[in-house]
PALUM-491980 format. One record per residue (C-alpha): x, y, z. Coordinates in steps of 0.5 Angstrom, whole numbers, padded with zeros to 4 digits, always signed. Layout:
<lumgus>
XYZ/...
</lumgus>
This chain:
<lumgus>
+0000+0000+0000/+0003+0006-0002/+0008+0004-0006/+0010+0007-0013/+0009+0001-0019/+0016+0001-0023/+0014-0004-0028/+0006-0004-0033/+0001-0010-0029/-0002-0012-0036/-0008-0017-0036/-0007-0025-0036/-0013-0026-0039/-0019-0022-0042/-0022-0019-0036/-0028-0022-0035/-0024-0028-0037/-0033-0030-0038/-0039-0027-0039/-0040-0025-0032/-0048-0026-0029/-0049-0019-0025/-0054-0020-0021/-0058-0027-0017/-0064-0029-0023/-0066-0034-0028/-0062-0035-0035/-0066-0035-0041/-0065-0033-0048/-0068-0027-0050/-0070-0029-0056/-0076-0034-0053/-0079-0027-0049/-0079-0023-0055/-0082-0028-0058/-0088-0028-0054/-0085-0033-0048/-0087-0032-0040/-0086-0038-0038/-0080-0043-0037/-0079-0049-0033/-0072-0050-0029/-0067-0054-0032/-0061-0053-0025/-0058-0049-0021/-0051-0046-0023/-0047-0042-0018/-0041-0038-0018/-0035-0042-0018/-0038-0048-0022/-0038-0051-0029/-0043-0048-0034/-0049-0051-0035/-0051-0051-0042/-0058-0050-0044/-0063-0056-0045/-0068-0053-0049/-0071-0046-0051/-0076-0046-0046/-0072-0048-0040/-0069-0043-0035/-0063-0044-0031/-0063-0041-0024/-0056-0037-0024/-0052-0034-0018/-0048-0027-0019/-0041-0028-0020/-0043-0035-0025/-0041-0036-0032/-0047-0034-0036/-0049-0041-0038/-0048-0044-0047/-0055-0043-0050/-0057-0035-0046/-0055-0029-0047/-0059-0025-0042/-0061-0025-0034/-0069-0024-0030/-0067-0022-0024/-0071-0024-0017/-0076-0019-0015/-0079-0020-0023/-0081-0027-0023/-0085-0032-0019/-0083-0040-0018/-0088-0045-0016/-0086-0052-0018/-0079-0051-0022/-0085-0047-0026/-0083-0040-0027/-0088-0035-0028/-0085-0027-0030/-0089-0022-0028/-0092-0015-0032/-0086-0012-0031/-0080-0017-0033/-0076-0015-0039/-0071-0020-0043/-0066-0016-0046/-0060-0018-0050/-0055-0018-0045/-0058-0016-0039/-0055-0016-0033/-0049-0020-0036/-0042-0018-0037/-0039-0019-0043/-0032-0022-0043/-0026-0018-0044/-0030-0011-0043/-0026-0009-0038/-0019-0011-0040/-0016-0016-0044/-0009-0018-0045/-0003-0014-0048/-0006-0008-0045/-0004-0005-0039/-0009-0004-0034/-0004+0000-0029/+0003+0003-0032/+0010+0005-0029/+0009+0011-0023/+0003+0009-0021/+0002+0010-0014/-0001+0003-0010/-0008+0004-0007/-0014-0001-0005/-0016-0001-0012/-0010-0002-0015/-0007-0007-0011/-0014-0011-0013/-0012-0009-0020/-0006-0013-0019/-0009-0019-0016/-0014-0019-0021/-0007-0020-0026/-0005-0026-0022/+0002-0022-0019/+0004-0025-0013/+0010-0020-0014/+0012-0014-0017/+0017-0008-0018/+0016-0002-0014/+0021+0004-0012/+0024+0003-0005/+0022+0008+0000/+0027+0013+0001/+0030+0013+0008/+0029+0021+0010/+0033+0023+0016/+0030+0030+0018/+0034+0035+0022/+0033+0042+0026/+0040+0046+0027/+0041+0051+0033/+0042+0052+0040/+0036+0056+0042/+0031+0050+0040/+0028+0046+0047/+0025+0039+0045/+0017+0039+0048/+0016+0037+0055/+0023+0040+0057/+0024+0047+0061/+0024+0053+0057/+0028+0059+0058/+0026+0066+0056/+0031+0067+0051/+0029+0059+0047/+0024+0057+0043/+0021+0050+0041/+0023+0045+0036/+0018+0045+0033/+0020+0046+0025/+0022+0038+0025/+0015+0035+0027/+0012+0039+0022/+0016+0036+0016/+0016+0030+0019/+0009+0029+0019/+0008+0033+0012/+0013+0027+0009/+0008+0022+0013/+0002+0025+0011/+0004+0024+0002/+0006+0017+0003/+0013+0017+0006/+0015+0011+0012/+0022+0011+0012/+0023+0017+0016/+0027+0019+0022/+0029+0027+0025/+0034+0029+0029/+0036+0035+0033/+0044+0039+0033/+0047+0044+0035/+0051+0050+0033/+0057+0046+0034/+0061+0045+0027/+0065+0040+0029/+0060+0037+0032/+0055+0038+0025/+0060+0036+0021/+0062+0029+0025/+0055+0028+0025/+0052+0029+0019/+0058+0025+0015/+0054+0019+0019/+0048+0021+0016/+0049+0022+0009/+0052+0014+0009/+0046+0012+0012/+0040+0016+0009/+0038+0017+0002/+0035+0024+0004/+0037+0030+0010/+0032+0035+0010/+0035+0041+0014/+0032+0046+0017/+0036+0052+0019/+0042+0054+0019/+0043+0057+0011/+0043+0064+0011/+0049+0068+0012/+0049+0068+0019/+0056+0068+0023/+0053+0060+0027/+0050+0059+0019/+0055+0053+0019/+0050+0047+0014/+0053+0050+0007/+0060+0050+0009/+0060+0043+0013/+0056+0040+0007/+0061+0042+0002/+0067+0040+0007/+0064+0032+0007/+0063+0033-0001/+0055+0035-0002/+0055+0039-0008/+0052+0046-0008/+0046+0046-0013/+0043+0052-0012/+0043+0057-0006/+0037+0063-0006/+0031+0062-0010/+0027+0069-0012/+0021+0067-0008/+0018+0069-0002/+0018+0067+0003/+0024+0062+0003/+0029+0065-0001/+0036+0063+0003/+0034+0055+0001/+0040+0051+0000/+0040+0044-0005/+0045+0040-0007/+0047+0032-0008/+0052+0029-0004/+0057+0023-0007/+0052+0017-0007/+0047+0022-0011/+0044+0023-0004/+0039+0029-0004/+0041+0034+0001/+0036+0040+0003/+0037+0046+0007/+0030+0049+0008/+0030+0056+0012/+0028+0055+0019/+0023+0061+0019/+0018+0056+0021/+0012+0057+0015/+0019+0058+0010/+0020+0051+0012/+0014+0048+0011/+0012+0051+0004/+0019+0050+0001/+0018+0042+0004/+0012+0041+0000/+0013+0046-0006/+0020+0043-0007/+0022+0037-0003/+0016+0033-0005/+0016+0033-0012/+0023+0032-0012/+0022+0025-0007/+0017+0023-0012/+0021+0024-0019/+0026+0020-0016/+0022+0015-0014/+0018+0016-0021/+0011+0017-0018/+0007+0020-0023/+0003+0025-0018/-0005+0028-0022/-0004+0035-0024/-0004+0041-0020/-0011+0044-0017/-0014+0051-0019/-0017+0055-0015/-0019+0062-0015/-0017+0067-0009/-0023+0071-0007/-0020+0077-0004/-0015+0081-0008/-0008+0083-0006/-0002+0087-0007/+0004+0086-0012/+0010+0083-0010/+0017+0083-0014/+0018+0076-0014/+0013+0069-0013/+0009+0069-0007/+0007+0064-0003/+0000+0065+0001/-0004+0060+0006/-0010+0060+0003/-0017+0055+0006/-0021+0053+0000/-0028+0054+0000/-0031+0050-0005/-0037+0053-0008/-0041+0051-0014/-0037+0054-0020/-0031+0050-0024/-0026+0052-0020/-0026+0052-0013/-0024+0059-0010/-0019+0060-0004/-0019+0065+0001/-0013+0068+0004/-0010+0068+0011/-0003+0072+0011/+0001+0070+0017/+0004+0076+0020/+0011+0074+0018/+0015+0068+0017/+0015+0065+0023/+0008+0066+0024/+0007+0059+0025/+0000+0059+0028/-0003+0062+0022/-0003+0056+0018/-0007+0052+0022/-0014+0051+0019/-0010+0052+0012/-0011+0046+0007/-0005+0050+0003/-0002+0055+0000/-0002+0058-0007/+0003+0060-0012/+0004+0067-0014/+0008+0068-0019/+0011+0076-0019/+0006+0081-0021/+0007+0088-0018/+0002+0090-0021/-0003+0087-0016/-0007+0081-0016/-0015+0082-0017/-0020+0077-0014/-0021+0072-0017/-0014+0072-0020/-0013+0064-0022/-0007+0060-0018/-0004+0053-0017/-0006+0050-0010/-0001+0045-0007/-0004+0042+0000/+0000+0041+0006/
</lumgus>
C-alpha cells in the first residue's frame, strides 16, 4: 500500500475471463421472451464458481448466482424480484424485461491481455492493488521507500516537554516536516536535533549521508555567523545545486547532491518557510525519484485581492469549495514567516507568480495541499 509501481501490470487473461451473471436471477434466452414466452421450467441451478451448464432447450431456465458464467445457450439475466416460481415453473411478471445482455457482462470489456490496466509511476492504492491481484501477480517491481532523515539545527531549540528559558523556542519545524512526508505517503523517516557546533554537525551529518537517501535540513543556510550547514555540506563533498531562490517566503533555500547521489535540502528555518519549501519542492523531488507520477495540480481562485510582489509568492489559503468550475480559496496572511499558527486551518497555499501590479479576486492560482 502505498508504493509506486515500477513495471506495467497487464491482464492474464481478458477481464472478464466469461460472460460474467451480474446479479442473482434466472438465465433465459431473450430470444423466447420476445417471442411472446412468459414462462420457463428449471432446468438446474448453477453457482459462481461451478462448471457451466448448457441450455437443455429453448424453454428452459437455469437458475444463475452472481458471479457465474453465463450459461451455453442464454444470453440474458431476469432477476428475482420480476418472476415467480412455483413448482420448478416460473412464471415472469408484467414488468420483466429479457433484454439481449441484460445483467451480463461480456467477456474481455474491462481489459484484455497486452493492454495494461495500470502503468509504471502508478501509486498502490486499494483499487489498485485489487487491479494487481486480478492480473494473477504475486510480486511486483515497486520503487524503495527513501530513508529520509529529518534535521532541525540551533542551539535556541527545546524538545517538547522539557523546561524552557525566556530566550529559547520550541523545536517544532522537525514535527511539522516530518509529519507532512508521512502524510504524502513516505514511511521511512526519522528526525534528529544538532546544535550549532561545526565540528560536532560535520561528525554527525557524515554519518547520516551514509545511512539515509535523504536530509532535509532546517535551519542554518543563511548568511549568519552560526549558519554552518552549507560550508560543513561541502566539506563532506555534497555539492551545491542551487543557493536562494526568487521566492517569498523562503529565499535562503539551500540544494545539493552528495557523493552517492544522496538529496540534501537546507530548508530555512522560519517555520512557514520551512513547511512551504518542504511541499512545494521536496516532495516533488522525492516523488521524480521514485517516478511517482502524482495527478495534475489543483486550480482555485482566490477570493480577495491582493498587493503586488516583485518575486512569487506563497500565500496559505483555506479552500471554499463552492458550485463554480474552479474552486475558490480564501487568504489567510501570516503576519510573518515564523508565523506558524497562522497555517492552522489552512488546507494549503497558493503560488503567485510575481506581479507587482496587483492580483484581482478571482485571480486563478496553483494549489498545493499540506
Amino acid at each position: 500500500m502505498g508504493r509506486i509501481l515500477r513495471q506495467n501490470v497487464e491482464a492474464e487473461r481478458d477481464n472478464p475471463p466469461f460472460d460474467r451473471v451480474c446479479m442473482d436471477g434466472v438465465a433465459v434466452a431473450s430470444a423466447e421472451f420476445l417471442g411472446g414466452r412468459r414462462q420457463f421450467r428449471i432446468q438446474a441451478t448453477q453457482a459462481a464458481g461451478a462448471v457451466p451448464l448448457q441450455l437443455a432447450a429453448p424453454g428452459m431456465a437455469i437458475e444463475i448466482m452472481t458471479g457465474a458464467v453465463l450459461p451455453p445457450g442464454t444470453d440474458c439475466v431476469i432477476p428475482l424480484e420480476e418472476y415467480d416460481l412455483v413448482d420448478g415453473t416460473l412464471t415472469l411478471k408484467p414488468e420483466a424485461a429479457a433484454d439481449p445482455w441484460r445483467n451480463v457482462q461480456r467477456r474481455g470489456s474491462d481489459s484484455q491481455p497486452g493492454v495494461p490496466m495500470l502503468t509504471s509511476g502508478t501509486r498502490l492504492g486499494a483499487a489498485e492493488i485489487a487491479v494487481v491481484a486480478s492480473a494473477g501477480l504475486a510480486e511486483i517491481e515497486v520503487s524503495r521507500q527513501p530513508r529520509v532523515m529529518v534535521i532541525s539545527t540551533g542551539d535556541e531549540l527545546i524538545e517538547p516537554g522539557q523546561p524552557i528559558a525566556d530566550h529559547q523556542v520550541r523545536r517544532s519545524n522537525a514535527y511539522g516536516v516530518v509529519a507532512a512526508l508521512e502524510t504524502h505517503g513516505f514511511a521511512s523517516v526519522h528526525d534528529e536535533h544538532l546544535r550549532d557546533d561545526e565540528a560536532l554537525m560535520r561528525n554527525r551529518l557524515r554519518e547520516l549521508l551514509d545511512s539515509h537517501d535523504v536530509l532535509v535540513l532546517s535551519g542554518g543556510v543563511s548568511k549568519g555567523k552560526f549558519d554552518f550547514v552549507p560550508t560543513t555540506l561541502k566539506a563532506l563533498g555534497v555539492e551545491e545545486v542551487f543557493y536562494q531562490v526568487a521566492q517569498r517566503p523562503g529565499r535562503p533555500m539551500w540544494f545539493g547532491a552528495g557523493p552517492r547521489g544522496q538529496l540534501v535540502f537546507g530548508l530555512p528555518g522560519n517555520p512557514v518557510s520551512t513547511l512551504i519549501c518542504l511541499v512545494r519542492y521536496v516532495l516533488p523531488a522525492l516523488r521524480t525519484a521514485m517516478s511517482w507520477q502524482p495527478p495534475p495540480l489543483e486550480r482555485v481562485t482566490i477570493q480577495e485581492s491582493m498587493n503586488g510582489r516583485k518575486m512569487a509568492y506563497f500565500m496559505p489559503v483555506r479552500r471554499c469549495p463552492d458550485a463554480a468550475v474552479l474552486a475558490s480559496a480564501s487568504i489567510r496572511p501570516p503576519s510573518g514567516s515564523g508565523d506558524f499558527l497562522a497555517l492552522a486551518g489552512t488546507d494549503g497555499f497558493v503560488e503567485l507568480p510575481p506581479a507587482p501590479e496587483g492580483y484581482a479576486a478571482g485571480f486563478v492560482a496553483d494549489f498545493y495541499s499540506w
